[in-house]
C-alpha positions in Angstrom: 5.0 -14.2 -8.3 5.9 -11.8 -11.2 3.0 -9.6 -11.2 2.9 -9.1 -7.2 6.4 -8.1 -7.3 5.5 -5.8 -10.5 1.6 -4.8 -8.5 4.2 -3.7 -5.2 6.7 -2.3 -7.6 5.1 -0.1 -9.9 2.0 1.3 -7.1 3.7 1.6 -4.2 7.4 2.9 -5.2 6.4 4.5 -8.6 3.1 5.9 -8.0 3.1 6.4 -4.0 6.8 7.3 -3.0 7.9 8.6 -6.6 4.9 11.1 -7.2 4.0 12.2 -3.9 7.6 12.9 -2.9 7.9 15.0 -6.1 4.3 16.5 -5.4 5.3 17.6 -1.8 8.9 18.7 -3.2 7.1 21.1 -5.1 4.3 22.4 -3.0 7.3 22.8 -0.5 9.5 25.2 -2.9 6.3 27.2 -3.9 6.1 25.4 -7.5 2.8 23.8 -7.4 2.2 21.1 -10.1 -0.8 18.7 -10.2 -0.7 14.9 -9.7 -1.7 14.8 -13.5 0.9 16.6 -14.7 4.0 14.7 -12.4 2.3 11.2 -13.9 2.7 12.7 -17.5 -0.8 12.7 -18.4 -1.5 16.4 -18.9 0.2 19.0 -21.3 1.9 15.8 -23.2 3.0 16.7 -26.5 4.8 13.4 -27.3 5.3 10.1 -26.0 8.4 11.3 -24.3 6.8 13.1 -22.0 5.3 9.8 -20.5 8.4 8.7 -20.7 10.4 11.4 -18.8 7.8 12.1 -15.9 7.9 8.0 -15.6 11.6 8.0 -15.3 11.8 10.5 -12.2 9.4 8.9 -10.7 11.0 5.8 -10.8 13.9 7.6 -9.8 12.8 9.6 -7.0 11.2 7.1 -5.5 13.8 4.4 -5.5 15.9 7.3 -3.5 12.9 7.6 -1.2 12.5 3.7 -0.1 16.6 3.6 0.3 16.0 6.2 2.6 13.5 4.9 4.5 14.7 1.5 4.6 17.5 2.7 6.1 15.8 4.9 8.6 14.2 1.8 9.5 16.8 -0.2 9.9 19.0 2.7 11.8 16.1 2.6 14.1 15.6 -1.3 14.6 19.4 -2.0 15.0 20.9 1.3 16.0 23.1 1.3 18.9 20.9 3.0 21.3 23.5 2.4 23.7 25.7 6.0 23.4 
């Protein structure tokens, strides 16, 4: 049960949510950076840089699936009465 929770964890919120959102961020502001580089695999000096990029992933995407969660469940239960 560990490792489906870690499979769901780590591709869908890390590597879907975290990276794309940051990916689109990007392309939106006019900075474009490559998939490779927001999963810390290119221009890595150190470890650390696995280790940061990783980190706002995580990060960004947790903030992405609260929000959508939400948007879900604003739209399921909302009062749709007003």
């Amino acid at each position: 049960m560990e490792i489906i929770v870690e499979l769901i964890f780590r591709g869908l919120i890390v590597n879907v949510l975290g990276v794309y959102t940051r990916y689109y961020f990007f392309s939106l502001i006019g900075q474009k950076k490559s998939i490779e580089y927001l999963l810390g695999e290119k221009n890595r000096k150190d470890s650390s840089d696995i280790v940061s990029q990783h980190f706002f992933n995580v990060f960004i995407g947790l903030i992405t699936l609260a929000i959508i969660s939400f948007a879900i469940a604003y739209l399921v239960w909302g009062d749709w009465n007003n």
